[in-house]
N, CA, C and O atoms as a MOPAC input file, in Angstrom:
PM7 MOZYME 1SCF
protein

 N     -7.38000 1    14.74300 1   -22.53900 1
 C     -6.57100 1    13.59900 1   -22.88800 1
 C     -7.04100 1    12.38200 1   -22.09000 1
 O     -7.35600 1    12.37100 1   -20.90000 1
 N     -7.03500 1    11.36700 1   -22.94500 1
 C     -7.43800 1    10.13300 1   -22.08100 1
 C     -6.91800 1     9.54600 1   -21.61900 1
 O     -6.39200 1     8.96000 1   -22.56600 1
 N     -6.21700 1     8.74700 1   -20.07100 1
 C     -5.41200 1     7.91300 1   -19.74900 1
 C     -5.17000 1     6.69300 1   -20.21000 1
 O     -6.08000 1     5.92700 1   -20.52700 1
 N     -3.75400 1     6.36000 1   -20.30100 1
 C     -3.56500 1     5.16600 1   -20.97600 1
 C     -3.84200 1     4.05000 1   -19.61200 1
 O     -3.54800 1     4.30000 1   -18.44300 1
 N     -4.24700 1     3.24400 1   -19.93500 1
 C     -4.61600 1     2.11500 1   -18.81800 1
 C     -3.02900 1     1.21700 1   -18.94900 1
 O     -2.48600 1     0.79900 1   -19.97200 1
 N     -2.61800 1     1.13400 1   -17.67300 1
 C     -1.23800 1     0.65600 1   -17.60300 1
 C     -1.68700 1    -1.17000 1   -17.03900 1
 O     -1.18000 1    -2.13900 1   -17.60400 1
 N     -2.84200 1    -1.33500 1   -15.69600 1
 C     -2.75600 1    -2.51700 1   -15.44200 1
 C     -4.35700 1    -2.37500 1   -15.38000 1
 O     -4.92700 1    -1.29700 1   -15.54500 1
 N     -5.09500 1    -3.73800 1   -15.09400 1
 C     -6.46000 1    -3.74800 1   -15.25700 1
 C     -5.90000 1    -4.93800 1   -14.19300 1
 O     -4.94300 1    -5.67900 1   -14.41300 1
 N     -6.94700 1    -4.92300 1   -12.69800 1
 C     -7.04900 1    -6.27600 1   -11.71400 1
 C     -8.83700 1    -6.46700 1   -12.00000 1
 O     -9.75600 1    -5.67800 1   -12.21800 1
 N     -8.73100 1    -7.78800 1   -11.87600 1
 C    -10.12400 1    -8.13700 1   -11.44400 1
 C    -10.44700 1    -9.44000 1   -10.96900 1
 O    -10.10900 1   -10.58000 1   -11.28600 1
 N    -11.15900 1    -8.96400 1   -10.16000 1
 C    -11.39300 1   -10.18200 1    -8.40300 1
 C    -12.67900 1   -10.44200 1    -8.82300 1
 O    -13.28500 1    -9.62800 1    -9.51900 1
 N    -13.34500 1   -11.89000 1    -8.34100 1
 C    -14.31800 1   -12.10900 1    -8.52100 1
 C    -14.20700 1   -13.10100 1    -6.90200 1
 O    -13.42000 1   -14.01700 1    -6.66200 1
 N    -15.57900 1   -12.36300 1    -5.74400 1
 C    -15.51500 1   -12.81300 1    -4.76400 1
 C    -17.47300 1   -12.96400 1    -4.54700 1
 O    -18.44800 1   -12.22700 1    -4.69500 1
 N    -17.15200 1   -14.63800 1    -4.04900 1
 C    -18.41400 1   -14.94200 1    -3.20100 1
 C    -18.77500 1   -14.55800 1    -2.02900 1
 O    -18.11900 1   -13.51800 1    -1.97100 1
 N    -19.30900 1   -14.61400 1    -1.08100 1
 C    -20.05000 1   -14.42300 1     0.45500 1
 C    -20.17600 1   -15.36000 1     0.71300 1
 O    -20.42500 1   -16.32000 1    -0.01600 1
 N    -20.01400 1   -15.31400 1     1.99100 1
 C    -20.79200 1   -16.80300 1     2.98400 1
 C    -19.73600 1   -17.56900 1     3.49800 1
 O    -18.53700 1   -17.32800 1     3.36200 1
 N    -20.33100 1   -18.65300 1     4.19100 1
 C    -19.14500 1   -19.90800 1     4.90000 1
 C    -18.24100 1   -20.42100 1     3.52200 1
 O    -17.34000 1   -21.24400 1     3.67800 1
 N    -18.48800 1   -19.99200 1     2.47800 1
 C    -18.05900 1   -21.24900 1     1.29800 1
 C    -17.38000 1   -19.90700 1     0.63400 1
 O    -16.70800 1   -19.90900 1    -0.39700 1
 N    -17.76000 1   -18.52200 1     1.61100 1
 C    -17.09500 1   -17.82900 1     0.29500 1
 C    -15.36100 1   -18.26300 1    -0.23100 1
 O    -14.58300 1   -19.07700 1     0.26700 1
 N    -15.18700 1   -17.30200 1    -1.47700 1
 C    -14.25200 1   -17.90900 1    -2.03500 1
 C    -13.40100 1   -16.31200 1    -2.80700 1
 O    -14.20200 1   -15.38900 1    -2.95700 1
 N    -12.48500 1   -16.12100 1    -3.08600 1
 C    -11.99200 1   -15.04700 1    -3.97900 1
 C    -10.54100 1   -15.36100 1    -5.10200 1
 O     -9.41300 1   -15.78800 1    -4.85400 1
 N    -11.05400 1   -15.02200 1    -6.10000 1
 C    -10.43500 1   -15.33700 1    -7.47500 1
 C     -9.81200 1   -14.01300 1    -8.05800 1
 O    -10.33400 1   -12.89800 1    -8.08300 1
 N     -8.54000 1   -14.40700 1    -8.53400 1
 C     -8.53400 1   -13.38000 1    -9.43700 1
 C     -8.63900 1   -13.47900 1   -11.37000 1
 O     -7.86500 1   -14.32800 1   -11.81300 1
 N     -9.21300 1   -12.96500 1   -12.11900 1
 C     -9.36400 1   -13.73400 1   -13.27300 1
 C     -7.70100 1   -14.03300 1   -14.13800 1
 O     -7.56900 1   -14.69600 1   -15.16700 1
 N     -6.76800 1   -13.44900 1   -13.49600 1
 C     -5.58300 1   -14.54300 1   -13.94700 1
 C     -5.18000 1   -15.58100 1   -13.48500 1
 O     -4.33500 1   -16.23700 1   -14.09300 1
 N     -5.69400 1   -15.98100 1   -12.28700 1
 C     -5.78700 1   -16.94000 1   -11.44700 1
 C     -4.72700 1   -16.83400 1   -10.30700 1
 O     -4.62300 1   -17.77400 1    -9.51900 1
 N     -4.10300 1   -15.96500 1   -10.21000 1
 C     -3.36200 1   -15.64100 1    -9.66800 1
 C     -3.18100 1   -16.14000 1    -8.20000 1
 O     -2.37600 1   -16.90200 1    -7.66400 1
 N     -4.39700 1   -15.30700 1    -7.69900 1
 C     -4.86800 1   -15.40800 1    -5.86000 1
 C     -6.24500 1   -16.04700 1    -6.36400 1
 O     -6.82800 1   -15.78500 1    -7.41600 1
 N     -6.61200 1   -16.91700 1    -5.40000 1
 C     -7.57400 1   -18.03900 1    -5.56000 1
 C     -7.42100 1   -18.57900 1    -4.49200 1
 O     -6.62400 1   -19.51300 1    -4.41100 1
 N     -8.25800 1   -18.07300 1    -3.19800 1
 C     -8.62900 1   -18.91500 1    -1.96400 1
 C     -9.46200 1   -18.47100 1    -1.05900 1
 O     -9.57100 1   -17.26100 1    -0.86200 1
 N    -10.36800 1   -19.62700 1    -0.18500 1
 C    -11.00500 1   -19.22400 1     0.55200 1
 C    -10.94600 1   -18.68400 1     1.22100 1
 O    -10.01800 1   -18.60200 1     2.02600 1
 N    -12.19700 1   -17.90400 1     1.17000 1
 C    -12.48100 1   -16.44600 1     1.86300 1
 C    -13.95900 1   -16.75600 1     2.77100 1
 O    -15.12400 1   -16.36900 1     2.68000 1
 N    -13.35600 1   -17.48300 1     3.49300 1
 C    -15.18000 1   -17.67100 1     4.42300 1
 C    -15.35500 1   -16.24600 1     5.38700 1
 O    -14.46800 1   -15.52300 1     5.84000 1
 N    -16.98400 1   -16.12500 1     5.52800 1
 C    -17.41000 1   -14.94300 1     6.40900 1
 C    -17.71600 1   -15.27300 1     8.08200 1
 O    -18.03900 1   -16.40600 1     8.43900 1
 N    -17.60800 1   -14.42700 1     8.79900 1
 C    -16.82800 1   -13.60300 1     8.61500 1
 C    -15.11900 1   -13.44600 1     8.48300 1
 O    -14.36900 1   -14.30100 1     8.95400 1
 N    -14.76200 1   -12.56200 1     7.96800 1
 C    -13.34300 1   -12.68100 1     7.85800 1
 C    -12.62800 1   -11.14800 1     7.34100 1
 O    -13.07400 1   -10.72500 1     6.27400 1
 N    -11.72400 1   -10.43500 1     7.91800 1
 C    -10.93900 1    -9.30400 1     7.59000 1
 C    -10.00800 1    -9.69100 1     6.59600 1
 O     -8.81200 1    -9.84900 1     6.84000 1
 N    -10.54300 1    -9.85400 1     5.43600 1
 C     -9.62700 1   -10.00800 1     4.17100 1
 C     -9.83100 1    -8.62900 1     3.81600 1
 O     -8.75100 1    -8.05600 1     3.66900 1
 N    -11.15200 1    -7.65700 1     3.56600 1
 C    -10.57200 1    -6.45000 1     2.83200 1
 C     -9.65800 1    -5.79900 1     3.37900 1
 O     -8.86600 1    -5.16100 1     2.68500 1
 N     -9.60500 1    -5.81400 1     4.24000 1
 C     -8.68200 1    -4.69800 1     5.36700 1
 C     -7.26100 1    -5.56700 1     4.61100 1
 O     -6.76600 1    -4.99000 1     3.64200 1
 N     -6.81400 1    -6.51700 1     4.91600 1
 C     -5.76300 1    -7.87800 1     4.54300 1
 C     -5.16000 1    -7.75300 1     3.25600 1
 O     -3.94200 1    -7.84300 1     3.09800 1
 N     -6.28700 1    -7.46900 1     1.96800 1
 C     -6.14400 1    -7.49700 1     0.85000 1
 C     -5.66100 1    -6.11600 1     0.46800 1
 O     -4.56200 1    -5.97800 1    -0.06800 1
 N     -6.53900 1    -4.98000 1     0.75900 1
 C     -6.24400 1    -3.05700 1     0.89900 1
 C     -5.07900 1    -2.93300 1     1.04900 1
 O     -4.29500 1    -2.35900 1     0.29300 1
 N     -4.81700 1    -3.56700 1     2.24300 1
 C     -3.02400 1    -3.79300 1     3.20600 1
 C     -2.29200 1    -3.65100 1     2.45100 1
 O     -1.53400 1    -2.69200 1     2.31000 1
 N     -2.40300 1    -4.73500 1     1.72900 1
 C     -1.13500 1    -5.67400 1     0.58300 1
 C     -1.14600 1    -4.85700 1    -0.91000 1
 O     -0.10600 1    -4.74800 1    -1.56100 1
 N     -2.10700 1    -4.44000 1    -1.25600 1
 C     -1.90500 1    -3.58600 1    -2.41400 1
 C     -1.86800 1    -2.29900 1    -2.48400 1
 O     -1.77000 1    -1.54600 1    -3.45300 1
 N     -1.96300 1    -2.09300 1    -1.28100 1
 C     -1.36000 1    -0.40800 1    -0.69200 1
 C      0.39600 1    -0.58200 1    -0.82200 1
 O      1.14000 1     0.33700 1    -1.16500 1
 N      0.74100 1    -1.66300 1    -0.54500 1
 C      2.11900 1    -1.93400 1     0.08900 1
 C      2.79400 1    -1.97100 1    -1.49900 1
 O      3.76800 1    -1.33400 1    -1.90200 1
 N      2.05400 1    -2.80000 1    -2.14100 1
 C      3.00900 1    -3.28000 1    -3.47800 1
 C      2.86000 1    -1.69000 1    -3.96200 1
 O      3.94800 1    -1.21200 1    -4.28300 1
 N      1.52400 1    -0.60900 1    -4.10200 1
 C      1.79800 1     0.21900 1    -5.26700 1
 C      2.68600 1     1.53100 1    -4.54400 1
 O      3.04300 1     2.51200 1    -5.19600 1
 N      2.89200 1     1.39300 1    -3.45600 1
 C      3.76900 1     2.13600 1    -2.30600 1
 C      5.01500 1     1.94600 1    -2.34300 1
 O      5.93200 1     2.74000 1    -2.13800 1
 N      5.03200 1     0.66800 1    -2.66200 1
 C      6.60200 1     0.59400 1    -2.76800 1
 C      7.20400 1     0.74700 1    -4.46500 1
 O      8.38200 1     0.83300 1    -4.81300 1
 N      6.11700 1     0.74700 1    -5.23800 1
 C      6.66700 1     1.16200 1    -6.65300 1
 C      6.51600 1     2.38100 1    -6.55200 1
 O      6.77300 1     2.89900 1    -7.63900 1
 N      6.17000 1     3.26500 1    -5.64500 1
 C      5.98500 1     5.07900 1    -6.16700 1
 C      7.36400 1     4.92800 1    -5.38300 1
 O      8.21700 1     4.81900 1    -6.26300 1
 N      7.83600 1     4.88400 1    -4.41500 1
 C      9.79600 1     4.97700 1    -4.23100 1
 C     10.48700 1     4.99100 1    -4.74900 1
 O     11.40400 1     5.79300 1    -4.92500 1
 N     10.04300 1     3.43700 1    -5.42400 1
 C     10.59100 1     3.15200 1    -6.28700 1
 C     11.06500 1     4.38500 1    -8.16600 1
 O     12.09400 1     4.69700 1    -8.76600 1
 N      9.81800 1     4.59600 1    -8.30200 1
 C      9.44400 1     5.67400 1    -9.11500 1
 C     10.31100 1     7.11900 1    -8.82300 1
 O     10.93000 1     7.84900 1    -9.59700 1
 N     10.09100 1     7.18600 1    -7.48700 1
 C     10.67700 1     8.46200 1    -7.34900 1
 C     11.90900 1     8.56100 1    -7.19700 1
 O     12.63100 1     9.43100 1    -7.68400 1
 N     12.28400 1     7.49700 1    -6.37700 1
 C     14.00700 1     7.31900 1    -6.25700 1
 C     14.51300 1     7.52300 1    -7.86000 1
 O     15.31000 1     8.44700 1    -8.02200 1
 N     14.22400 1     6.94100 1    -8.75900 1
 C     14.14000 1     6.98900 1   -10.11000 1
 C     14.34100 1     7.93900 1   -10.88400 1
 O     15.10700 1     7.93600 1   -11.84800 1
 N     13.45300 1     9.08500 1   -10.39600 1
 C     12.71000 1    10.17900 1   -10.91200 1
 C     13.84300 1    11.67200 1   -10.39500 1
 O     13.94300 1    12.74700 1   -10.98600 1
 N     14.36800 1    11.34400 1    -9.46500 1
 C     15.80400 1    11.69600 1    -8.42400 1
 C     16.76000 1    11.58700 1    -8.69600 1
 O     17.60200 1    12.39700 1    -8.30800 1
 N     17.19300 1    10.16800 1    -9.76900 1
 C     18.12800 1     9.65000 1   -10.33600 1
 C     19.21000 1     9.33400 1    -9.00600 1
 O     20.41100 1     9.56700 1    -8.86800 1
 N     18.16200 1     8.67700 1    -8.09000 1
 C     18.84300 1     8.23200 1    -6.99500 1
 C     18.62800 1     6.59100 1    -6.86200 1
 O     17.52100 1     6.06700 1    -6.74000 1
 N     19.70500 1     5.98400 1    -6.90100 1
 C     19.44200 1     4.59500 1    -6.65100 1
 C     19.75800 1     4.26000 1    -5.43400 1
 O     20.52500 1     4.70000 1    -4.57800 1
 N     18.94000 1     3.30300 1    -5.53000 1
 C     18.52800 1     2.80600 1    -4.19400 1
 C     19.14400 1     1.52700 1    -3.49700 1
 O     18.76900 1     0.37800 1    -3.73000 1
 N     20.27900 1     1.93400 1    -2.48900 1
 C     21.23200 1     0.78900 1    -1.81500 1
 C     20.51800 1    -0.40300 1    -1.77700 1
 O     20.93600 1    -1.34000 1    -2.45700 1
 N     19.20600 1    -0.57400 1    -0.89700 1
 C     18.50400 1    -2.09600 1    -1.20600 1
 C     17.26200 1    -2.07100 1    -1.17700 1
 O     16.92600 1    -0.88900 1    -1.11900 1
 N     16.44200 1    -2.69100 1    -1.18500 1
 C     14.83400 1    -3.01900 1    -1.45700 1
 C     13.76100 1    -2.50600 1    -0.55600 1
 O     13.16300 1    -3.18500 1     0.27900 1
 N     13.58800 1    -1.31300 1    -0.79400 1
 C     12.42500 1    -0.69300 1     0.41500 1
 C     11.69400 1    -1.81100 1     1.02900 1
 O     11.72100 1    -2.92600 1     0.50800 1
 N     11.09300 1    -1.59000 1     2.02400 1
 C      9.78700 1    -2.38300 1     2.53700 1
 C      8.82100 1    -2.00800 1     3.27000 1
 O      9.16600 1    -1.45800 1     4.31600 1
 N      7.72700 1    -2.11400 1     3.08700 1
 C      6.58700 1    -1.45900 1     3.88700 1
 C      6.17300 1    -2.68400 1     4.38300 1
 O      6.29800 1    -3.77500 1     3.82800 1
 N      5.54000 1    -2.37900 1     5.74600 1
 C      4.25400 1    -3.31400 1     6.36900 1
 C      3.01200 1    -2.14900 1     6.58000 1
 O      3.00800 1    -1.13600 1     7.27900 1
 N      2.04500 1    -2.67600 1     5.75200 1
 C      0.87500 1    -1.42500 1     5.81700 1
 C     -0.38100 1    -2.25900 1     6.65300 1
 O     -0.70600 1    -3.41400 1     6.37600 1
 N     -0.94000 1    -1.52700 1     7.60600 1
 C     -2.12400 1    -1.71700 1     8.66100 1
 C     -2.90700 1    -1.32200 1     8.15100 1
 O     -2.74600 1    -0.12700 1     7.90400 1
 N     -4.02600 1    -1.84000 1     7.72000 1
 C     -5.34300 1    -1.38500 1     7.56300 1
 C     -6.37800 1    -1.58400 1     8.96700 1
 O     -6.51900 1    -2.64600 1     9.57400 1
 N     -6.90200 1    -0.56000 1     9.22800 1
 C     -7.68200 1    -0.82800 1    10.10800 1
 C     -9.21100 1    -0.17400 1    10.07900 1
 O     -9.35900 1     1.00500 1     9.75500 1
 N    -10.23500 1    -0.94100 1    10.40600 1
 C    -11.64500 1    -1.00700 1    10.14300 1
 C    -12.00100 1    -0.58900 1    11.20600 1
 O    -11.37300 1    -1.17000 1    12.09200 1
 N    -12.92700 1     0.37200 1    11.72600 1
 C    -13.21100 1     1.00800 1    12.85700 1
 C    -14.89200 1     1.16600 1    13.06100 1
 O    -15.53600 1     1.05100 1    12.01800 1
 N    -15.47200 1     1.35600 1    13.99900 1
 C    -17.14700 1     1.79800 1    13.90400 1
 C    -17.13300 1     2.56000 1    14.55000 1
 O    -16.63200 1     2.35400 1    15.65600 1
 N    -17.70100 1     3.94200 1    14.21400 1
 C    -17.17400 1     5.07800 1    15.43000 1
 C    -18.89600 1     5.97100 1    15.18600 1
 O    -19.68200 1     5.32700 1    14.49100 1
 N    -19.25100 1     6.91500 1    15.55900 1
 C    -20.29500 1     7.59100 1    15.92800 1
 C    -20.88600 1     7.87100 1    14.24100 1
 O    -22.07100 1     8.10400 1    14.00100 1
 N    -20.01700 1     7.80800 1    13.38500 1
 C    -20.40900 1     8.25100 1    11.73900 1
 C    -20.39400 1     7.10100 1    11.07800 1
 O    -20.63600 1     7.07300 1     9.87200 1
 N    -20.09300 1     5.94500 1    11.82000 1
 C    -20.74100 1     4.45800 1    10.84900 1
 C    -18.88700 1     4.04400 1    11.17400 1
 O    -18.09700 1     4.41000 1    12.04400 1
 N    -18.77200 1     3.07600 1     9.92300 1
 C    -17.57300 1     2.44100 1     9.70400 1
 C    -16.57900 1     3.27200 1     8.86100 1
 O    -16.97100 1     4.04500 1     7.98700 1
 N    -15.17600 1     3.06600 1     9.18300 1
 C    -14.45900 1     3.91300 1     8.90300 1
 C    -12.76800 1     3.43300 1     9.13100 1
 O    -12.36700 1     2.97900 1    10.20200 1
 N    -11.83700 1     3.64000 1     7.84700 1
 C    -10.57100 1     2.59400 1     7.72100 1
 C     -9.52900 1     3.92500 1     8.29700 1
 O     -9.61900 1     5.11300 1     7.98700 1
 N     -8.97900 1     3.56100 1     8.81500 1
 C     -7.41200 1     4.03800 1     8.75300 1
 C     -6.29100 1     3.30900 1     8.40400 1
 O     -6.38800 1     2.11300 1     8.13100 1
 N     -4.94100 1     4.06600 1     8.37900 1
 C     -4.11100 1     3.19000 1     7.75600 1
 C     -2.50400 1     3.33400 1     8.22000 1
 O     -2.20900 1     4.52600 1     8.14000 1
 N     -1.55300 1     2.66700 1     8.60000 1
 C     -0.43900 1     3.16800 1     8.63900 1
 C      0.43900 1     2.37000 1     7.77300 1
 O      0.16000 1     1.29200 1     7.25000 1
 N      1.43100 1     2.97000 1     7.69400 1
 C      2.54000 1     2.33000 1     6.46100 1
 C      3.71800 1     2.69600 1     7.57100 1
 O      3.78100 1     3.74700 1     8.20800 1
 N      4.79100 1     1.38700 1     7.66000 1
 C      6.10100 1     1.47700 1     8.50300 1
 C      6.76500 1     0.94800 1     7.19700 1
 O      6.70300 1    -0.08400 1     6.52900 1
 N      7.43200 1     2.13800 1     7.14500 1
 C      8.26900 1     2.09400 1     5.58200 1
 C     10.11300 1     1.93100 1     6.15300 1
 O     10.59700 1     2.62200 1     7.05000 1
 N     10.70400 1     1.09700 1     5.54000 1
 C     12.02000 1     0.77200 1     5.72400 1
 C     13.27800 1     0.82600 1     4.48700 1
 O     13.59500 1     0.09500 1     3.54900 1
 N     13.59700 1     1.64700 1     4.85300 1
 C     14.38100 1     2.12500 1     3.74800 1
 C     16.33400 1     2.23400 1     4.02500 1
 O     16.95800 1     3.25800 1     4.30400 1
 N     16.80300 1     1.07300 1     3.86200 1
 C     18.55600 1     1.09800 1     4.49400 1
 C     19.34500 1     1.87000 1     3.31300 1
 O     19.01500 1     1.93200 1     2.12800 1
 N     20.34000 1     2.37400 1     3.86700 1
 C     21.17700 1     2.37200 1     3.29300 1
 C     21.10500 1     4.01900 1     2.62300 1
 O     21.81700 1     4.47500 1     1.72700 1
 N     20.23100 1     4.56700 1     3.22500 1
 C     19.79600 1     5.99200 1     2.78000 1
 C     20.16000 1     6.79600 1     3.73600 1
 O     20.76100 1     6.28400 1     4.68000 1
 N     19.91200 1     8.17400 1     3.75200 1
 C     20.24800 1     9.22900 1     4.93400 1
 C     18.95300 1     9.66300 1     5.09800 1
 O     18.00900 1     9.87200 1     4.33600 1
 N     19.13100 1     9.74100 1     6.19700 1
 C     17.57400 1     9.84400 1     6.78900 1
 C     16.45100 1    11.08100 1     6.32000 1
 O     15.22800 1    11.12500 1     6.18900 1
 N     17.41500 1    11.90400 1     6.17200 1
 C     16.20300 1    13.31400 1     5.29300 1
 C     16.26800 1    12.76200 1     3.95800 1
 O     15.40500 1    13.30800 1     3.27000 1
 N     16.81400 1    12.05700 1     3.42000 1
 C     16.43900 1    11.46900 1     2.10100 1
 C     15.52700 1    10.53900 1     2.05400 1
 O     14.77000 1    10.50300 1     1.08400 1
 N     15.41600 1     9.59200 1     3.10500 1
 C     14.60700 1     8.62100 1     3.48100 1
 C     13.05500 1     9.27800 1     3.75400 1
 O     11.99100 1     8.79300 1     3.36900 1
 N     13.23800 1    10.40600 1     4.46000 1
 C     11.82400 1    11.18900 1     4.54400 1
 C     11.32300 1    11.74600 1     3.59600 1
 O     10.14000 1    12.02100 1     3.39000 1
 N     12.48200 1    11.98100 1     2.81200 1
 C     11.68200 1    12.96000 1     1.30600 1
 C     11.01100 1    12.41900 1     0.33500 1
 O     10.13600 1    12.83100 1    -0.42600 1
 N     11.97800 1    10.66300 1     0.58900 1
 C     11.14100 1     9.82700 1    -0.60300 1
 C      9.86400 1     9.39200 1    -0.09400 1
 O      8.95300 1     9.47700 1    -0.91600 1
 N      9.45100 1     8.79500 1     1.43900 1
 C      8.62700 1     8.85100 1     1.33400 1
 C      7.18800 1     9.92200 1     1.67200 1
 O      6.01600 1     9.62200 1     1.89900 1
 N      7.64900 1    10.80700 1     1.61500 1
 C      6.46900 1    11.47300 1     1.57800 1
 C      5.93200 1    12.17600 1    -0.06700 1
 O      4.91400 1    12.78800 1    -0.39000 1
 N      7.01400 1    11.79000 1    -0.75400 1
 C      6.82400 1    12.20700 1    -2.31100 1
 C      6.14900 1    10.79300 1    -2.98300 1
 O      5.46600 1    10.78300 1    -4.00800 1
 N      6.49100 1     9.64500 1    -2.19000 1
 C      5.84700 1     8.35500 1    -2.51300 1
 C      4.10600 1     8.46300 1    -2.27100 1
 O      3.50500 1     7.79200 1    -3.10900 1
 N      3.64600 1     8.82900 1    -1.76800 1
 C      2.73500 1     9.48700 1    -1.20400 1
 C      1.42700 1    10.08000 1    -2.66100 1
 O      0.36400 1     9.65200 1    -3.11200 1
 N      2.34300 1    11.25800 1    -2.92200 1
 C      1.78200 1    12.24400 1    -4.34200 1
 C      2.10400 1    11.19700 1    -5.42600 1
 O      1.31000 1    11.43200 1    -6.33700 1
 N      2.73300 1    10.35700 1    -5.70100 1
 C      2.62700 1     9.46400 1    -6.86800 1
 C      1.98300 1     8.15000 1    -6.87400 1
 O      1.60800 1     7.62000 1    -7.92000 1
 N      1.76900 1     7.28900 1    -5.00700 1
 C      0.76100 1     5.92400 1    -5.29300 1
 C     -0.37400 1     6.46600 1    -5.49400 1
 O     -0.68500 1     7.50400 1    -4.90800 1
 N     -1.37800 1     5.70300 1    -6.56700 1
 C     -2.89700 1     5.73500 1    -6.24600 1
 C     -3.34600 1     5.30500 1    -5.24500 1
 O     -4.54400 1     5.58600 1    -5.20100 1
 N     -2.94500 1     4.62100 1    -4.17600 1
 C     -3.39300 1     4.39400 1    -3.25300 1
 C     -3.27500 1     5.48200 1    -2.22200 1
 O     -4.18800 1     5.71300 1    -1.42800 1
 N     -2.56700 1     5.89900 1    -2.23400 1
 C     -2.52600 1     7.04700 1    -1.34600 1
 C     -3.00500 1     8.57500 1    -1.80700 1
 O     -3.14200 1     9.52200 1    -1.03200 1
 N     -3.17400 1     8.59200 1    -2.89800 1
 C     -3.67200 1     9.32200 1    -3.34700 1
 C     -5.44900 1     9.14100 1    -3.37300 1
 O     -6.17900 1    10.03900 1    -3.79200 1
 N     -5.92500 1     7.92000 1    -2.88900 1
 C     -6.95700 1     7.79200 1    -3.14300 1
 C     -7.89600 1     7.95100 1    -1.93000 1
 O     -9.12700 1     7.98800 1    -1.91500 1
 N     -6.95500 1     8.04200 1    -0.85200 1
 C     -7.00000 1     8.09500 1     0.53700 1
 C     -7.20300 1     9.18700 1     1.15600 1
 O     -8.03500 1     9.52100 1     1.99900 1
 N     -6.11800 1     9.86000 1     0.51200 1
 C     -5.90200 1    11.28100 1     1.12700 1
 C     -7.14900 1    12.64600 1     1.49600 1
 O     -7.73700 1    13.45800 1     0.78100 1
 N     -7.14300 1    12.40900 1     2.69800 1
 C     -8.04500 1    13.49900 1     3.13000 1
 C     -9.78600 1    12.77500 1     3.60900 1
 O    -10.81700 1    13.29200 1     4.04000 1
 N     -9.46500 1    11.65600 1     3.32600 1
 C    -10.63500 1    10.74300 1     3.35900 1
 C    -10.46400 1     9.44200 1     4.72500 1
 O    -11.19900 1     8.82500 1     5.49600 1
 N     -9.10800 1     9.54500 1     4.41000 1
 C     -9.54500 1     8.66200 1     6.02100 1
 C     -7.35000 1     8.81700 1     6.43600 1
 O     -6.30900 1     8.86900 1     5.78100 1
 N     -7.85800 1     8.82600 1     8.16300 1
 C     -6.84100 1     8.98200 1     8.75600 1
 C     -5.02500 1     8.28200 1     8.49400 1
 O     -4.95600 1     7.24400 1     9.15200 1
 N     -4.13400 1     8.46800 1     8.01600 1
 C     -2.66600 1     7.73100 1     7.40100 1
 C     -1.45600 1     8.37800 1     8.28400 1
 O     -1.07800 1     9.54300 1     8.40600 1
 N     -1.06900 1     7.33200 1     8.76600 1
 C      0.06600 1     7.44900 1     9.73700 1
 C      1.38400 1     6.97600 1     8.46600 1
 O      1.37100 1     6.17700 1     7.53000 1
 N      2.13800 1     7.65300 1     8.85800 1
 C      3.68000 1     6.66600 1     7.99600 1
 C      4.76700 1     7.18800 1     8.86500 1
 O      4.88000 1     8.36600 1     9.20400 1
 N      5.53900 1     6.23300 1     9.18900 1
 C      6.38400 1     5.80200 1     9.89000 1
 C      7.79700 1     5.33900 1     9.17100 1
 O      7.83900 1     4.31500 1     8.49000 1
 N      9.08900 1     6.28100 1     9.40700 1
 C     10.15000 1     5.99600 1     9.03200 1
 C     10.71200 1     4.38000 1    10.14300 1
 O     10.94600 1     4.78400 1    11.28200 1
 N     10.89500 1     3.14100 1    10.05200 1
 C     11.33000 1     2.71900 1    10.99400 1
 C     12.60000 1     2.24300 1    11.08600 1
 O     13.08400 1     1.94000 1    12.17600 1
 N     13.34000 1     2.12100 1     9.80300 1
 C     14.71700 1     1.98100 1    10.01400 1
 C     15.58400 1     2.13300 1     8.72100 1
 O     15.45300 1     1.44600 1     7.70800 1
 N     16.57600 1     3.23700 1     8.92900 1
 C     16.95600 1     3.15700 1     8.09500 1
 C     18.66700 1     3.63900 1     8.62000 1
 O     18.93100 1     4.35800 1     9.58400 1
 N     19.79600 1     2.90600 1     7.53100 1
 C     21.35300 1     2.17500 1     8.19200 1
 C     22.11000 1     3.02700 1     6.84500 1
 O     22.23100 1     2.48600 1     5.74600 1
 N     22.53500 1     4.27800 1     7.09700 1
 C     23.17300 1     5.01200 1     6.24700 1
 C     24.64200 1     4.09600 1     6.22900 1
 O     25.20000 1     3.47300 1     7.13200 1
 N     24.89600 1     4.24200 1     5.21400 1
 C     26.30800 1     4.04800 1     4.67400 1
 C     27.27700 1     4.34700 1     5.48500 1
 O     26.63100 1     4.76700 1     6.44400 1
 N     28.46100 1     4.43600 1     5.80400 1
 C     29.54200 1     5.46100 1     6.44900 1
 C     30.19400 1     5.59500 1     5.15700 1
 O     31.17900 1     6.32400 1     5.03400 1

């Protein structure tokens, strides 16, 4: 069976002092001079958005709704170690209004449903971090 294609991105990026990065909806469009940690920056941020829709998804999928708006801050980090260059990653995921073994279940099931994390897995080092979460009484 063939997958249905749900979203299509595409970046079009220069090099150099003048570099520059586009997206062809025009979306994101700004300079990108070298050197500069935008992939790590950019990885970050779209780890975060498709991370927070697999919660989203799963909370869903649980038929558990969700008191208020997850949030991740995701670290990308670029390393040079004895085998060349090499990313790790952590995600500090925030989730209120949940109970805390629920809070852990979603995200580690968030996990098996982002492509991003799925794309990761076993390939380079991922920390995730429950950091706050304010159950109901």
């Amino acid at each position: 069976m063939t997958a249905k294609t749900l979203f299509t991105g595409t970046a079009h990026v220069s090099a150099g002092p003048e570099g520059r990065a586009r997206t062809s909806d025009g979306r994101f469009d700004f300079a990108l001079p070298e050197p500069h940690p935008a992939a790590e920056q950019l990885f970050a941020a779209a780890w975060s958005a498709c991370y927070l829709g697999a919660i989203g998804f799963v909370a869903q999928q649980r038929k558990l709704a969700l008191p208020a708006q997850p949030e991740v801050e995701t670290t990308v980090k670029l390393s040079l170690g004895e085998t060349g260059f090499q990313l790790s990653g952590r995600l500090d995921v925030t989730l209120k209004g949940l109970d805390r073994d629920v809070a852990l279940e979603l995200i580690d099931a968030a996990h098996a449903v982002c492509p991003y994390s799925k794309a990761v897995h076993g390939n380079i080092e991922v920390e995730t971090n429950l950091v706050e979460v304010e159950a109901f009484a």
